[in-house]
C-alpha positions as CSV (number, residue, x, y, z in Angstrom):
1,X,0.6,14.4,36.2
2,X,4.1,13.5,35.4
3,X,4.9,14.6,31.9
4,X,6.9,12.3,30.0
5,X,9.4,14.2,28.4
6,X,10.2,11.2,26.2
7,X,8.8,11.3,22.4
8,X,8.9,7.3,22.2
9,X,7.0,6.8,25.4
10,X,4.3,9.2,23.3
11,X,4.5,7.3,20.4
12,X,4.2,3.7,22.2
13,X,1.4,5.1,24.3
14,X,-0.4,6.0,20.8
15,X,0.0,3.1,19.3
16,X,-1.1,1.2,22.3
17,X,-3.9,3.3,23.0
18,X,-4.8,3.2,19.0
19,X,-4.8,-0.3,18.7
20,X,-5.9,-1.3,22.8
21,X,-7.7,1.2,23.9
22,X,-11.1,2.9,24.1
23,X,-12.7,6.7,24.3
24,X,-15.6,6.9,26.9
25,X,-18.0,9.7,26.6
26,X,-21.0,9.5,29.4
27,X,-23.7,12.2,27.8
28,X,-27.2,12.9,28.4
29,X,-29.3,15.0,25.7
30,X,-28.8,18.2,27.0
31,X,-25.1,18.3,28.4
32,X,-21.9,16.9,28.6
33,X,-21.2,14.6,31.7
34,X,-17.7,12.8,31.2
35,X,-15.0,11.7,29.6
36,X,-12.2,8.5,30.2
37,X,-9.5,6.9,28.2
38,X,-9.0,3.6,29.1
39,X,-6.9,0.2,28.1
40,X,-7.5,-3.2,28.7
41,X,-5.4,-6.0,29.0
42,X,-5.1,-9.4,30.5
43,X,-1.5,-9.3,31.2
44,X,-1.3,-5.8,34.5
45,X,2.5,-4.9,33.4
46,X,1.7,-2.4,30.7
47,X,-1.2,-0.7,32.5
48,X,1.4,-0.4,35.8
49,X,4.0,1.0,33.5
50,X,1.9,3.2,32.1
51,X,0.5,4.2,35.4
52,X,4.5,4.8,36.3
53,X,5.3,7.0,33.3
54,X,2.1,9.8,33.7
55,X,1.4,9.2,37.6
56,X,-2.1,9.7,36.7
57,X,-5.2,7.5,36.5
58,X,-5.9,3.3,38.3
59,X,-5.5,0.0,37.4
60,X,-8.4,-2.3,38.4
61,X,-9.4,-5.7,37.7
62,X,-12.9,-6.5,36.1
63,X,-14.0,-9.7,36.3
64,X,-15.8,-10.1,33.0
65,X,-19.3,-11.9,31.7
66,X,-19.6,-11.9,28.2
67,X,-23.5,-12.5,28.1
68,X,-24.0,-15.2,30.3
69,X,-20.9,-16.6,30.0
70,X,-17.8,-15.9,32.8
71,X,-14.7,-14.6,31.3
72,X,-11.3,-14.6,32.5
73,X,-11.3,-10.8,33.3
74,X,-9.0,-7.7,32.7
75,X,-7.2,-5.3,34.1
76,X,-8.0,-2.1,33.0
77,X,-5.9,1.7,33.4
78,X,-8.5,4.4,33.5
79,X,-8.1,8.1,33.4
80,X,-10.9,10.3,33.6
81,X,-9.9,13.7,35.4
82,X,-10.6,16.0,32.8
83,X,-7.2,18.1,32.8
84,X,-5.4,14.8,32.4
85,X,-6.9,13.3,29.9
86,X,-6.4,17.2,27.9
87,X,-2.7,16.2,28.6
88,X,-2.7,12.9,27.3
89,X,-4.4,13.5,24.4
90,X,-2.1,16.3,23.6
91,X,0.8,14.0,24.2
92,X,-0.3,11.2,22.1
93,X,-2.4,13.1,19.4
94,X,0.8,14.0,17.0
95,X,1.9,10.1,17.4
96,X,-1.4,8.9,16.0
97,X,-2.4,7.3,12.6
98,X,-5.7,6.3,12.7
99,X,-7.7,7.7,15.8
100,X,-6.6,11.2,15.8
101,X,-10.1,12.1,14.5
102,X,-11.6,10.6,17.4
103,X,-9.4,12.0,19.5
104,X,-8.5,15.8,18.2
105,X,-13.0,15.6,18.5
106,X,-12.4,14.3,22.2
107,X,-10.5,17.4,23.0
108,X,-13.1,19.8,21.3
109,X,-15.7,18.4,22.9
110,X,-13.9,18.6,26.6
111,X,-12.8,21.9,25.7
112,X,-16.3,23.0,24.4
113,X,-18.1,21.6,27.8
114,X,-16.7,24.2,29.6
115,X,-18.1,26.9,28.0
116,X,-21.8,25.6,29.3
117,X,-24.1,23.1,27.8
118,X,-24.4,22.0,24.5
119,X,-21.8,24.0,23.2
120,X,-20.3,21.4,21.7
121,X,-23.4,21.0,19.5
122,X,-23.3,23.4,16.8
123,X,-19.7,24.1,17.4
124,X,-16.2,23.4,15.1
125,X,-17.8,22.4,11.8
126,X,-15.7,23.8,9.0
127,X,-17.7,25.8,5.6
128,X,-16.5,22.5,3.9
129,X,-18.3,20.3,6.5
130,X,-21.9,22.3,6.1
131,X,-21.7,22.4,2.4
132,X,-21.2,18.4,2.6
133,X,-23.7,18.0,4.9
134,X,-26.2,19.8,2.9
135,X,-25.3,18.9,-1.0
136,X,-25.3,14.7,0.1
137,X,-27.8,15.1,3.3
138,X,-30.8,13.5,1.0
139,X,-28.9,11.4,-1.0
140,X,-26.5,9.7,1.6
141,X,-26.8,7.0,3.9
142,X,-26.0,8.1,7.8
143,X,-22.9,5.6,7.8
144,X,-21.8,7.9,4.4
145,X,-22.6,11.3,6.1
146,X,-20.8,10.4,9.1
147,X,-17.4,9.6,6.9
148,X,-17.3,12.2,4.8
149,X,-18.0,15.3,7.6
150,X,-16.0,12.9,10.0
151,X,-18.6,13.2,12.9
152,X,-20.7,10.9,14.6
153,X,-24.2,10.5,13.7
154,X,-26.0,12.5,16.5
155,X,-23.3,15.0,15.9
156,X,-24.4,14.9,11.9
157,X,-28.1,14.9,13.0
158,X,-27.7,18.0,15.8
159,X,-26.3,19.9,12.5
160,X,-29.0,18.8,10.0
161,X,-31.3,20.3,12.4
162,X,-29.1,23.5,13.1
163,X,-28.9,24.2,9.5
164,X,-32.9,23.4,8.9
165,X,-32.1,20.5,6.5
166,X,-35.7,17.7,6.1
167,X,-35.5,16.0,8.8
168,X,-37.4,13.0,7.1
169,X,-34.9,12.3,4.6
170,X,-32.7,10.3,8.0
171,X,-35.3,8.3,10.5
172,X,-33.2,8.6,13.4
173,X,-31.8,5.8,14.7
174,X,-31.1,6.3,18.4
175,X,-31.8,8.9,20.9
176,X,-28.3,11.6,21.1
């Protein structure tokens, strides 16, 4: 991977990334599988340029259906090897105003995966974290929990379990 030595590259790539891109986790129930960043765009020059400026990931067109209906398509820069993606995120995490949750969690979880399965599970939650999770588990909705602990609900859920909370005060809403 080339690394960009230049801060405003970092801080476009955030921004573009924050407001373009997406955060792909491929999971099953008992381990972690995969992780991408991607962005897509309709216009290929910012994808290539990005692809210029890191070395790392593709560009690809998808044709696109929304529903049943056919869309114009994209073209979409992907990154998925796991030691570039740590880079990136590391590059664009101190340039970023409203995703570094997302992604400073990303990174956790990648770095947590390779210390076996389901490590990530009961794994980096702060004191402050459990005693929010257990003073508003019964009295909060999930959407609630997962803002104020700042994880996503089957993280919230794995917890609640971990730390023997009633499980009947959340009907679960998906399988994790």
């Amino acid at each position: 991977m080339n690394e960009p030595g230049d801060s405003d590259f970092w801080a476009w790539l955030a921004g573009f990334w924050e407001g373009e891109g997406s955060l792909h986790f491929t999971t099953d129930s008992r381990t972690y599988l995969a992780l991408s960043l991607s962005v897509a765009q309709k216009r290929r020059a910012p994808l290539d340029y990005i692809l210029r400026q890191l070395g790392v990931g593709s560009v690809r067109f998808a044709s696109g259906m929304r529903g049943r209906v056919p869309s114009e398509g994209v073209h979409v820069w992907r990154v998925s090897a796991r030691e570039h993606v740590l880079a990136i995120i590391e590059g664009m995490l101190p340039h970023t105003r409203f995703r570094s949750l997302q992604l400073e969690e990303a990174r956790d979880r990648l770095l947590a995966a390779a210390r076996g399965p389901r490590a990530w599970s009961h794994t980096h939650w702060t004191d402050e974290q459990r005693h929010a999770l257990r003073e508003y588990w019964s009295t909060s909705t999930q959407t609630a929990l997962c803002a104020l602990v700042g994880r996503p609900w089957n993280g919230v859920w794995e917890q609640a379990k971990h730390l023997g909370l009633p499980m009947a005060a959340h009907t679960r809403s998906f399988k994790a």
